[in-house]
Structures are given as structure tokens and as C-alpha cells.
N, C-alpha and C positions, 0 to 999 in steps of 0.2 A: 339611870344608866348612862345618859349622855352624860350628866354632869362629871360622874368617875371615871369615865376614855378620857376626857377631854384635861382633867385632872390630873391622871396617868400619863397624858404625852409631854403635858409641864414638867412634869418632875424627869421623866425621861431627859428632855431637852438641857433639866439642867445637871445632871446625872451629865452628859453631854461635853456641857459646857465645862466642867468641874475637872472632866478630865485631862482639860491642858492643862493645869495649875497645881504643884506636890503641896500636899497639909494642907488644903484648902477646908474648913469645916462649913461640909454645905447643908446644915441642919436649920440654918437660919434664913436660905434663902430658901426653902421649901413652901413657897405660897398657894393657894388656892386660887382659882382661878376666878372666884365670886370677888375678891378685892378691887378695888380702884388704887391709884396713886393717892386720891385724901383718905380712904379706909386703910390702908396698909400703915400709912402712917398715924393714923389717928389710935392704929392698936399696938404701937409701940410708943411709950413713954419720952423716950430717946429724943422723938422730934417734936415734940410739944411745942416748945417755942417756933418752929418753923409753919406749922400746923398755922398757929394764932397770926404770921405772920401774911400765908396766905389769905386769909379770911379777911385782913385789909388794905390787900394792893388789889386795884383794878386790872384787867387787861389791858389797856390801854385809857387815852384821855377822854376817846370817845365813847370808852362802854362803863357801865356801871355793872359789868359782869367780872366775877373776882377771881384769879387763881384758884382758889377752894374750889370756885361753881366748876371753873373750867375743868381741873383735875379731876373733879369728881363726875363727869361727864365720859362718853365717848370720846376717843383719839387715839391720837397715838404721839404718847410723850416720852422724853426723856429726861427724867429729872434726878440732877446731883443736889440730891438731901442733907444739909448739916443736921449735927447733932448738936442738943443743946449748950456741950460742950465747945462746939466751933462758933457758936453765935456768941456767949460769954467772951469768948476768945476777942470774938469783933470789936464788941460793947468796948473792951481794955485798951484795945489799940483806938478806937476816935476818944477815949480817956487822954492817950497819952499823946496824941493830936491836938491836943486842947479844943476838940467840939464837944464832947460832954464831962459834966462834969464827976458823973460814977457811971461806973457801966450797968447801968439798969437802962429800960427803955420810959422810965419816968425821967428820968434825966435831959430828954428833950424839953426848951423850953420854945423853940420854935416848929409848930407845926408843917410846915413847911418841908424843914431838914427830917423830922421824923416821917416822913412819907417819903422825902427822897431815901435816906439811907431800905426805910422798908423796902423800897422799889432797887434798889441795888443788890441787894441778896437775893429777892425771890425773880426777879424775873432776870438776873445771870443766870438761875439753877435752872431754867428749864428751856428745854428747846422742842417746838411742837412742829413734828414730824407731816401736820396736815392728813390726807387723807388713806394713805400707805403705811401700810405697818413695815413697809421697808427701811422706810424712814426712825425706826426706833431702834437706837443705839446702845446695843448692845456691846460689851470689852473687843468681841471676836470683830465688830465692824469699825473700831474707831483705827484709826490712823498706821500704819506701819512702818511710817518712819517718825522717829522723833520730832516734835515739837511741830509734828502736821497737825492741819485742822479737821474737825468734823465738817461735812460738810453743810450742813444748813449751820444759821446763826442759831442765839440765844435770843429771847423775846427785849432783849436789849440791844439786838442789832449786832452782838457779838461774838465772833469764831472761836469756840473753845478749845483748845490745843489740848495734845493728847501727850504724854513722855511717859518713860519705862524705866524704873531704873532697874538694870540686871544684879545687882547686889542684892537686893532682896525682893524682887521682882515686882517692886509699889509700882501703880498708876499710879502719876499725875495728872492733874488737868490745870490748866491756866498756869502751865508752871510751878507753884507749887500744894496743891489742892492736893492731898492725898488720898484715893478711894479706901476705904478700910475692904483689908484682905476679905474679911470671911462677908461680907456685905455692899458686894456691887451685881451688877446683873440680878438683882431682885423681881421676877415679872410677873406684873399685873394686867389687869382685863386690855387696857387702857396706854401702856408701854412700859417701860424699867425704870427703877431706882438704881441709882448708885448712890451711898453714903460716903458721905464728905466730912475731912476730921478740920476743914477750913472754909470759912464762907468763900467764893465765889466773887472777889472783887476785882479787878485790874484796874488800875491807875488809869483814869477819862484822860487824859493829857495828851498833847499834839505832843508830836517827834521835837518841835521847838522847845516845849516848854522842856522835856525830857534832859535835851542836852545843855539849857540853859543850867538845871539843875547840875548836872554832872560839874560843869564848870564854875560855880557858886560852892560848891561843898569837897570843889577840888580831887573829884572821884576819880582813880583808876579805872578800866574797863578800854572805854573810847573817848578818852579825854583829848586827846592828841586830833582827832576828827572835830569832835565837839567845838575846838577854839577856831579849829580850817575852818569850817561851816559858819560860824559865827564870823569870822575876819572876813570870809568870802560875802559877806550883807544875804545869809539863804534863810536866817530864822524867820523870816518875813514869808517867803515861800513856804518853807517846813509847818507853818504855825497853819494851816489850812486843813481842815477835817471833812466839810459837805459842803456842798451848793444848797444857799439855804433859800436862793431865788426859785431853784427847783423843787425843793423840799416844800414852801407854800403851794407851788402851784400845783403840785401832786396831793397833798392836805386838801386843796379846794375842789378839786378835779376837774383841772384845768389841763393834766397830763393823759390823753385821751390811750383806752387800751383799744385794742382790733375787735370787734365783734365778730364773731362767726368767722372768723379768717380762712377757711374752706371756700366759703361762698364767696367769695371775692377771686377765687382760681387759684389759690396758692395748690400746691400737690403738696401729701407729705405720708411716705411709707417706712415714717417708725414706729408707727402703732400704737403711740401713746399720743394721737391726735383728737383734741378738746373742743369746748366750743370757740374759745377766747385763746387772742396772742396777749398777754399780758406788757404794760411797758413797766421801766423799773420801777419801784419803791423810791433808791433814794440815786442820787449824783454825789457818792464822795469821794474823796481827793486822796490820794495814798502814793508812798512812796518807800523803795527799796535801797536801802543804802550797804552797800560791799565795804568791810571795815578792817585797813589792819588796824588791832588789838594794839592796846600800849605795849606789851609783851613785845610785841615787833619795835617799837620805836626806841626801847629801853636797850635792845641786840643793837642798835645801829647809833648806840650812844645819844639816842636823844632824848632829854628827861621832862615826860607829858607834863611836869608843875613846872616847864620853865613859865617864864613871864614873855617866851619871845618864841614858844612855838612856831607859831605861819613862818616867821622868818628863818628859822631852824629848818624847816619842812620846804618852803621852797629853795634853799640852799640845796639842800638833800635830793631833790628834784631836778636842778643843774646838775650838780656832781653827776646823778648815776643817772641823766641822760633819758630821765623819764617825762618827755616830751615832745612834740612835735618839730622837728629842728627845721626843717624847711617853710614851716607856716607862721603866721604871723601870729607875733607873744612880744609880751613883756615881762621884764624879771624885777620889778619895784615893789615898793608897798601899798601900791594902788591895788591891795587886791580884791576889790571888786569890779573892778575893770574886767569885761569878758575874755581879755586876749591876756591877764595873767596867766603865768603859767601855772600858779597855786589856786587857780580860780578855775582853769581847764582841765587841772587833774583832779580837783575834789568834784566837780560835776561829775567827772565818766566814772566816779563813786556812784550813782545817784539816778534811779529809776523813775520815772514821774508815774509810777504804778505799786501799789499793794501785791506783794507776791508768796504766797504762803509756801510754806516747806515742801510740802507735797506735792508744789503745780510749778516749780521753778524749770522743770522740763516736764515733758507730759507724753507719757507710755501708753500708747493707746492700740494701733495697727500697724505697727513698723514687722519688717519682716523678722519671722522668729519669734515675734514677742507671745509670749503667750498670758492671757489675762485671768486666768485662774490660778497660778501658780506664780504669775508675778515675777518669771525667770527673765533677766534681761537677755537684749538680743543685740542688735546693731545699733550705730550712735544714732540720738536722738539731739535736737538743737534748736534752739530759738534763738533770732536777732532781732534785739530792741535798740531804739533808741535812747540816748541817755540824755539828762539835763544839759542845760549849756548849749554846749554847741552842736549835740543830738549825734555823737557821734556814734559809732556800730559798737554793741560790747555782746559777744556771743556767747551764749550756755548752752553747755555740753554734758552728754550723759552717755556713758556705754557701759556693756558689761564687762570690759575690761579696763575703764580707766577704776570702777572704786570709788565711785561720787562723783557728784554733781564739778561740773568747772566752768571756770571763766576763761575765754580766750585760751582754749586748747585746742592744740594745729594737729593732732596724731596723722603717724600714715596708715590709712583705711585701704585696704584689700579691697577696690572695687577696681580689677579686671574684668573686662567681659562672661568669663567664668568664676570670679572670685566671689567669697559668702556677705561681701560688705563689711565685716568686723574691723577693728581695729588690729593693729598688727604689734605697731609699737608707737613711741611716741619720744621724739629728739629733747632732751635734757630743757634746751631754750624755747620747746613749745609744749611746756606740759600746760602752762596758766593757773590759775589760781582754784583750789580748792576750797567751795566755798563748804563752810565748816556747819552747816545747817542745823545739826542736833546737837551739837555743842550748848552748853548750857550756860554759856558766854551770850551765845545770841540775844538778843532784846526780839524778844516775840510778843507780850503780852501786859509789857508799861505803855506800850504808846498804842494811842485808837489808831493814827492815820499812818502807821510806819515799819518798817523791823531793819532791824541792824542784824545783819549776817556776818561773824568774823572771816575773814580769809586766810588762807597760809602763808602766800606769798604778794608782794606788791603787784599793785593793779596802776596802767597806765595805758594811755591810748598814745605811744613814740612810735618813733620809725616803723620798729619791728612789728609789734601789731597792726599797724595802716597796709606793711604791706602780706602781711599773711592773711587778712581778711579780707585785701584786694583782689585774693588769688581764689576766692570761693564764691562757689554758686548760693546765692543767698535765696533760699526757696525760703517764704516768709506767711505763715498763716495767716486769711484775712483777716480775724480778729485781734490779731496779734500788734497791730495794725492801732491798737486803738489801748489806752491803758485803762480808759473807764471800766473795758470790759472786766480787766483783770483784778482791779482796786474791789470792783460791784460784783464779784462774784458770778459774772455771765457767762465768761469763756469757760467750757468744759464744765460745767457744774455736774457735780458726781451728785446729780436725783434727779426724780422722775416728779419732781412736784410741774406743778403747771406754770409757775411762774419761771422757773429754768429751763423747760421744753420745749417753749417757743414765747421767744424775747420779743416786743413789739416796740422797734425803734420810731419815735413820730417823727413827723416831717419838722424843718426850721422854721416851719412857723408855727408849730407850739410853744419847742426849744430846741436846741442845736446839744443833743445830748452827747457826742462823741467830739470831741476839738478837732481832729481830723478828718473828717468827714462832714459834708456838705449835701442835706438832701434837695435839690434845686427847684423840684417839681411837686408843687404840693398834690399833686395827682401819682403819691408815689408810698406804696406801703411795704415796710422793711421789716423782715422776722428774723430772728435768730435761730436755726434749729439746733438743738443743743447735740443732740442726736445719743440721748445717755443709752447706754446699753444697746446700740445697735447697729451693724457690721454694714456700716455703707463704704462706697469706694471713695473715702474724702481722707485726707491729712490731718489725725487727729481726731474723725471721726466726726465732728462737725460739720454743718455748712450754712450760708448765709442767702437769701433769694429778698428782690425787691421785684415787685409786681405794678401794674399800672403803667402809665405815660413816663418812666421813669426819665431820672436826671441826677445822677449822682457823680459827686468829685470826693477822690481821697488824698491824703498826701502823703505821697513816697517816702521810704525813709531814706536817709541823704545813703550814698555810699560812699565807701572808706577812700579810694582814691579815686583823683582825675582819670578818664579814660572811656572807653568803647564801649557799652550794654546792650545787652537784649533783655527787652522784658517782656514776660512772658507770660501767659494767663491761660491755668485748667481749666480744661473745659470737661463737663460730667453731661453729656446728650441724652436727651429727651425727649416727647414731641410737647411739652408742657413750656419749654424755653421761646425765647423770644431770639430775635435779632439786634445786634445792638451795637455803636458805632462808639468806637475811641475816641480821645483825645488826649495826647501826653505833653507836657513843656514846663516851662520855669514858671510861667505868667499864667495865675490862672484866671485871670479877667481874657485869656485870649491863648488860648490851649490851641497848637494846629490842630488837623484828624491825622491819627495812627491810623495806617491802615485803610482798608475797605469794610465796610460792615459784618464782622462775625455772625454766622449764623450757629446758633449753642445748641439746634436740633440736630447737625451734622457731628455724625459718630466716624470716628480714626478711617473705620472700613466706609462710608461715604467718602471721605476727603480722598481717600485710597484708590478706591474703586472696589466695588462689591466684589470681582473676580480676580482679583487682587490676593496674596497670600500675606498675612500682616504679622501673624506669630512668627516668634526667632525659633529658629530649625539650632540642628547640629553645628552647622556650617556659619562658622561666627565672622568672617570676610560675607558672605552674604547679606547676615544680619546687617553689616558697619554699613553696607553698600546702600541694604535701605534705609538704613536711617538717614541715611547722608541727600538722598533724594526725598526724603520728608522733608528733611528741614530746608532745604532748596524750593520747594513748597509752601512752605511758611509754618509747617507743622511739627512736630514731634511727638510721639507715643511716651506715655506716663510716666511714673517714679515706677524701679522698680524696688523701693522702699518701702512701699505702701502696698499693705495685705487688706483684704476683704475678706470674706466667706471662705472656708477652708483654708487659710492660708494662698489665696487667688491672688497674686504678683497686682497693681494695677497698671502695669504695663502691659498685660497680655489681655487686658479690659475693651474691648472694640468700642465702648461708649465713653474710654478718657483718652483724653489728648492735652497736649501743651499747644498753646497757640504763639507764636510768633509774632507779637502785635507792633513791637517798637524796635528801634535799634539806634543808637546813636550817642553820643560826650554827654558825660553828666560830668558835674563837677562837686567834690565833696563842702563845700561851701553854699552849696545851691539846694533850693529845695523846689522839687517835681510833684508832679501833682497830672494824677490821672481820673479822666472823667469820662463816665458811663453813659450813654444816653440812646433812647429805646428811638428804633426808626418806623415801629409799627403803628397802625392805627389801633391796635386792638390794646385792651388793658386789662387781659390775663393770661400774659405770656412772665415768663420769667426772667429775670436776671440771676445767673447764678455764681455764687462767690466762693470757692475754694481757698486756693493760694496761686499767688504770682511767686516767679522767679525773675531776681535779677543777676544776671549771669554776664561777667565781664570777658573782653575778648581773649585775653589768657586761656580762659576754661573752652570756651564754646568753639576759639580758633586756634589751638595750639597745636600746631604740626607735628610735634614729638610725642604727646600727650593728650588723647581724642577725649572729647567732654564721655566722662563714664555714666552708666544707666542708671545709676540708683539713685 
């Protein structure tokens, strides 16, 4: 009887599932629920060769346990199955590669490459979910925007891309992998099939080698980039995929995880708390490049096979004034020189971070947003730095611009009463639409990279230095760091363990973040991921160092010379610590910012308990007290930022903005701020939200009072 319910709610489910899809024939995916992933397949003829192909890849180098064992075991997997037909397929293309010489799997003559090629199709097809069947990816869970990733890898360490095409409603995956209609979502005891009319392979190659190609075979697409990047001396940089000094010393276990990280005082109230902070896998290197299209260069008459593109491109660059006119450049053919101007503008191209389709902005608790329906609300934004000269390049998302952008300046409704939305946006600050599902993009030829097309040209001149001068740069702490975004740390949409809480080691294991400095080996670092749970954090996230702590980060430069304040949430506790500044140019001699924050004092402490700290009707009131917080050194939260029922985190009595620094940066300079615990005890926290750097435009402008959100 149990076996028949349990029987019964499969079929339901996909009964279910069938219903979003017209002519879909679901007679085929009707399983039983006694199947495995290797019996399912073992009782259709279809995947015989794939079958025989599990049976001789290992899991890995250190186990002598085989895909087949695995599959055919407990889990929870998800595996895109070719057909015999797709592996044939394969066999003909390394024929026509000249590695074998007929497409039979006798045609290997070196054993070697015939275990590599085996190990390139079965372990792209499958991606194992670990201990959650949440984890098992099903159509309804992959991706909703184009050319996004699922979120865990493939057992080859790689993100498999999900696209639609609306003509005839095919998945793809890897771009062009196509799931057969009447045969995807197949579920077994163990996780889902999807069948595959194409193996599973993406091109292993760095971003170097990619565009070296382009320009050897004289290809359209991003050729016109391809020769800047090349003229510029970056294929040296681009050609970089893992730290492989990390990668042994993690093989060895030499890269130490946290043990019981409870017992060491950490707190943590997202309910998916284990025994272990895990630290990463691997350190690899990844980068985002914003690309106009030859299509662009071709409008502006410049033809990507000339022989003298860089020189055509920085001409082009002069003319229409896309550079920095006031700072120091040269216009030669030295262009690897860092003050070319064709050396300054193809860098602020250039992410020193991996950034997939789906995380280029990130929808989490902004006000409005709602996470089951996925409706957007108010603009969302992150500021990174870029290659070169690390300049600001900002991405942007609302529900009324219509996609994602670069360096878009709209005017946003945020009066005192106003909903925060965007209103409109002035012709010369829309910025660049980055064109993400576009099937131009280069998402799945290079390991360490992606090329994003744009609409419009991207430069860091005048105009941009100063529209980005004129904004409050609230900046997530992870954000802060591109390891995280390359490694899949920041935001990781699972609940597996090793994304729930990230175990950074101290610099003397290995210095896993380039920005960041852990000083005190008496000092232990987590990342909470915080997946699926409504804390009062930006993004949802947040970061705590425990112990004797001593940590330094480094600021990212800002856009122009002038006045900041920089400013650091604070989330109150009695589990925090106390903990003392230091900010400046020199970090061998950092002054103290400040007096010692205590990060267990909540808004209504700083305030006073008999104090009134919620905004009334009376918005003169409200201004009045604000104006007297921050005369304090204080100010109350974003109120951008929703919690639990849609809770403002401004109206939060446990968040605050702290007032830590104030003083001339200069966009040329790089600042660097350091954390360091003044307690004797070593299980207090340090806790890491986001800083604001807010210049005196915004924070002191008489006409124009810095707005709440």
C-alpha cells in the first residue's frame, strides 16, 4: 500500500509538472519510484553507451568508486543523459579534430586520452545535489533568466547554463545541449534525468586562449576587443584559471576547515547550523569582460579585420572624448603603458571576478521585492572595481529600467514620502545595457571568463567620474572581494554545507582573499551565507570574525578627489564585541578612526531608551532627528532594506549606521581599513554587513538632504 501512495504522488507531481508545457507526451516520463538513476537508464536501450561509460569513470582520483556505484546508490542527483545518438555524435567531431581516427571508442590509441575524453562527458552530466533533495533540479528550478547558472557545479567543477528558446520552447543547457521535449524531468528514487540530444562538453580554455582564437581565424563576434586586449599585453592576465599553490595545499590538507564552529562562540540563527565552517575547494581566477560587439564598431565605420584596429579604437577614443581629460594619459602606441588611453578604457571593460547571468545584481530584501513571485521593486546596484586602474563601474537593476545596466544615473523618487522607484531617466544617463541572454554572449567557451555584449559604449570620462561622484556608494562586504564572486561564495542560492558557512583561514595557511589581510592568527572567519533566511542584512548575507581579532581590507578607490564619510552597519547583539578602527593610505601605519565601537549598542542605546526613534507623521521632525544622530556619530539604517514582513530596516532599533571616518580620499589612492578587537575575551564578534562611502555632495548638501533609503 505504501509503495502505491508513494507511486501515486509521483505521477501526480508530474501530471503537475506537464501542465506548464502544451503537447508535452508524458507517458514516458511516468517512472516508478523503485528506479535508481543507473536502473532507469539501464532499462532503456537509448543510453547504453552512457550506461557502459559510467561503469568506467571513477568519482574522483582518490576514490576507486564509480559513477554507476554512485548513481546507483542514495542521493540526490541530477543528471543530463545523452543518447546514444549524442555520444556518436561526439565520437565524429574528435574524428574531425583529428584525435581519433573513426568514431568508435576502439579508436583510442592512447589510454590516457580515452579516460580523459570518458571523464569529460560523464562527469559534465551530472551534478550531485549532496544531502537535500532540494538540491535536485528539476526544469521548474533551473534558472529564469537566460544563460543563468544552476547553482551548484557539475562534478567537473562546472556551472551549467540553462536557456529557452521561445520558438519552440527547447531547453538548452551549456548553450547548446538540447533537453528532448517529451524526456526531461524523468524522477527517480535518487534525483532526475534529463535527456540530452548532445554530450555535455564546453571548451577547457582560458578567456586568453578563446580570443587568441578569434584573432587567428579572424572571427566576428569580439574581434575588435580581442586585438585591444591583445595590444594592451592582458592575455598574460586573461590566461589564469586556479591557484594551483592553493589547490595542492587543499589536496594535502594543508587548508584547515573550523571544527564545531558553535563551540568556538560563533552565534548563528539561520537554522541550517552544522557541525563544521567548511573552507573552499578551490581559488580560482575569473573575469567579466563588458563587450561592444563588432556590430558596434562596423556603425562607427571601423572594420574589426583592419590590421590597425588599437589604432583606429584609440583614435575613436580621442574623437568622442571617452576618457579621462583631466588626469594623466597618453595617446601613443605604447599601449601597454597603464596611462594609455586604449589601455584605461579596455581595462574599465574588465572585472577581475567571474560573474554569472543571474548574480550580476542580486534581488534578495530590497523594499517591495517580493521572492516568490520574483516581481521587481526598487533599484538594486553593486559597485566594483575594475582592472587597471580599479576604477568605479556600477550595475544597476529596477523594475522600470528593463535589465540589468552599467553606469545608469536615473532619477529615483526618494523624498522623505516617496516609494524609492525610479521615475525616469535623462537620455545621457541611461549607461549601457548589458545584453545578458543574448546568445552573442560567450558564457560557456571559456572556464575562467564571460563576455557580456553591451548596447551602448562603456567609458570611465568626465561624465561618468562625476555622476558616480555624486552617489552614496553603499557597498556589500563580500562584494568587497572578487574570490568570493569567481568561487561561487557570495550569495550561493543552497543550503549545502559548504555554502552556509564559508571558513576563511587565517594568512598563515594562505591569504585566500587579495584584499583582505587576516593579521591575527588568533582570529577565525565565517561567511554566513544566510540562504533562505530574512535577516536584517543587505543581500541577506553576513560575515562575523571571532577571536583576538585583526583584520585589514582595502577600500575601493572612489570616483573623484574630495570629502567622505565612511560608514559601517552595525546589526546589535550581546554576542558582539568591541572593536577599534583604523583608516588611511599606508597600511603598514593606519591612524585610529574614531573611539572604539561597541556593536552590542542598539540605535535606542545610542539614543537613549526613553527616546522616540520611529519617524511619526511629522517629517520636519523626523529630518530634525536625524540631523541630531548624525551630529552623534550615528545614523538609523537603509530604508531599502526589508526583513520579516516587509520590516523597513530603518525602523530596526538593533541597525544603525556608524559614523567611523571622514576625510580627502583621492581617486588615485588606495585606503585600507582595519578592524581590530580591544577585548580580552575570544568569543565576541566582529560583525560585517556593508560600509557606506558617502561624499560631501550627498551627506552635506544644503538644497538636497542625503535621502533615507
Amino acid at each position: 500500500m505504501k509503495s502505491s501512495t508513494s507511486t501515486f504522488i509521483v505521477f501526480v507531481f508530474i501530471l503537475l509538472l506537464s501542465s506548464c508545457t502544451e503537447n508535452v507526451d508524458i507517458s514516458s516520463r511516468y517512472v516508478f519510484t523503485e528506479h535508481t538513476v543507473v536502473s532507469y537508464l539501464e532499462a532503456h536501450s537509448d543510453y547504453s553507451q552512457y550506461v557502459s561509460l559510467l561503469k568506467h569513470v571513477p568519482v574522483s582520483r582518490r576514490s576507486n568508486t564509480t559513477l554507476y556505484q554512485l548513481l546507483s546508490a542514495r542521493g540526490n542527483y541530477t543528471v543530463f543523459a545523452p543518447t546514444n545518438a549524442a555520444i556518436d555524435a561526439y565520437l565524429q567531431k574528435l574524428v574531425e579534430e583529428g584525435m581519433i581516427s573513426s568514431p568508435s571508442w576502439d579508436a583510442f590509441a592512447d589510454s590516457m586520452k580515452l579516460d580523459s575524453i570518458r571523464k569529460v562527458i560523464v562527469h559534465n552530466s551530472v551534478i550531485d545535489g549532496g544531502d537535500t533533495q532540494e538540491q535536485v533540479y528539476y526544469s521548474f528550478k533551473f534558472p529564469e533568466v537566460n544563460n543563468g547558472e544552476i547553482s551548484l557545479p557539475n562534478m567537473l567543477d562546472h556551472k551549467v547554463t540553462v536557456s529557452t528558446v521561445k520558438d519552440n520552447d527547447t531547453i538548452y543547457v551549456c548553450g547548446d545541449c538540447p533537453l528532448d521535449p517529451r524526456n526531461f524531468d524523468i524522477p527517480v528514487i535518487n534525483g532526475v534525468i534529463h535527456q540530452t540530444h548532445k554530450v555535455i562538453a564546453p571548451d577547457d580554455v582560458s578567456a586568453a586562449r578563446y580570443l587568441r582564437l578569434l584573432i587567428e581565424n579572424d572571427e566576428e563576434g569580439f574581434l575588435v576587443m580581442a586585438k585591444c586586449l591583445s595590444a594592451c599585453g592582458l592575455f598574460d592576465t586573461l590566461s589564469v584559471i586556479r591557484d594551483e599553490v592553493y589547490e595542492t595545499l587543499y589536496q594535502l590538507g594543508k587548508i584547515p576547515d573550523l571544527k564545531a564552529y558553535m563551540s568556538h562562540g560563533f552565534t548563528d540563527a539561520s537554522g541550517n547550523s552544522s557541525s563544521n565552517a567548511l573552507s573552499p575547494e578551490h581559488r580560482k581566477y575569473g573575469f567579466t569582460i563588458f563587450a561592444e560587439p563588432d556590430s558596434y564598431w562596423l556603425s562607427q565605420g571601423i572594420d574589426p579585420h583592419a590590421s590597425n584596429v588599437p589604432e583606429l579604437i584609440q583614435q575613436w577614443i580621442m574623437d568622442n572624448r571617452m576618457y579621462l581629460s583631466d588626469d594623466v594619459y597618453t595617446n601613443d602606441a605604447d599601449y601597454r603603458n597603464p596611462d594609455n588611453v586604449l589601455n584605461q578604457w579596455v581595462n574599465y571593460h574588465i572585472l577581475p571576478m567571474r560573474i554569472e547571468a543571474n548574480k550580476l545584481v542580486y534581488h534578495w530584501n530590497e523594499t517591495g521585492y517580493s521572492r516568490s513571485s520574483k516581481v521587481l521593486s526598487i533599484p538594486v546596484m553593486e559597485w566594483y572595481s575594475t582592472m587597471g586602474k580599479q576604477r568605479l563601474i556600477k550595475i544597476f537593476e529596477s523594475k522600470e529600467s528593463h535589465g540589468v545596466y552599467l553606469n545608469r544615473f536615473p532619477n529615483i523618487n526618494r523624498e522623505r514620502t516617496g516609494d524609492g522607484h525610479e521615475n525616469s531617466c535623462d537620455r545621457d544617463k541611461v549607461g549601457c545595457l548589458i545584453q545578458k541572454e543574448s546568445a552573442d554572449a560567450v558564457i560557456n567557451d571559456m572556464v575562467n571568463a564571460i563576455i557580456y555584449p553591451i548596447d551602448a559604449p562603456l567609458a570611465f570620462n568626465n561624465a561618468t567620474r562625476d555622476n558616480l561622484g555624486k552617489e552614496r556608494l553603499r557597498i556589500d562586504c563580500f562584494a568587497l572581494f572578487p574570490e568570493s564572486m569567481t568561487n561561487g561564495i557570495r550569495r550561493a542560492d543552497s543550503s549545502d554545507d559548504k555554502f552556509n558557512h564559508v571558513y576563511i583561514p587565517t594568512d598563515k595557511y594562505y591569504r585566500y582573499f587579495n584584499n583582505m589581510s587576516i593579521m591575527s592568527d588568533d582570529t577565525h572567519f565565517i561567511h554566513f551565507n544566510g540562504y533562505n533566511v530574512s535577516w536584517e542584512n543587505y543581500d541577506g548575507d553576513e560575515d562575523k570574525w571571532l577571536g583576538r581579532y585583526d583584520v585589514m581590507f582595502t577600500l575601493p578607490r572612489v570616483p573623484k578627489r574630495g570629502t567622505y564619510e565612511l560608514r559601517y552597519k552595525v546589526l546589535a547583539t550581546a554576542a558582539r564585541g568591541v572593536v577599534q578602527m583604523y583608516v588611511g593610505s599606508d597600511p603598514d601605519n593606519l591612524p585610529v578612526a574614531g573611539i572604539p565601537v561597541d556593536l552590542t549598542k542598539s540605535i535606542q542605546d545610542l539614543w537613549g531608551q526613553s527616546a522616540t526613534i520611529a519617524d511619526t507623521d511629522d517629517q520636519d521632525y523626523n529630518a530634525e532627528i536625524d540631523k541630531k544622530m548624525r551630529n552623534n556619530g550615528f545614523m538609523k539604517a537603509s530604508q531599502s532594506v526589508a526583513s520579516n514582513s516587509n520590516k523597513w530596516e530603518r525602523g530596526s532599533i538593533r541597525c544603525s549606521r556608524r559614523i567611523i571616518w571622514r576625510g580627502t580620499m583621492d581617486p588615485n589612492l588606495t585606503y585600507y581599513i582595519r578592524f581590530k578587537s580591544v577585548l580580552d575575551s575570544d568569543k565576541k564578534e566582529l560583525y560585517m554587513d556593508y560600509i557606506e562611502l558617502c561624499p560631501k555632495e550627498v551627506y552635506d548638501n544644503p538644497d538636497t538632504p542625503e535621502d533615507l533609503w
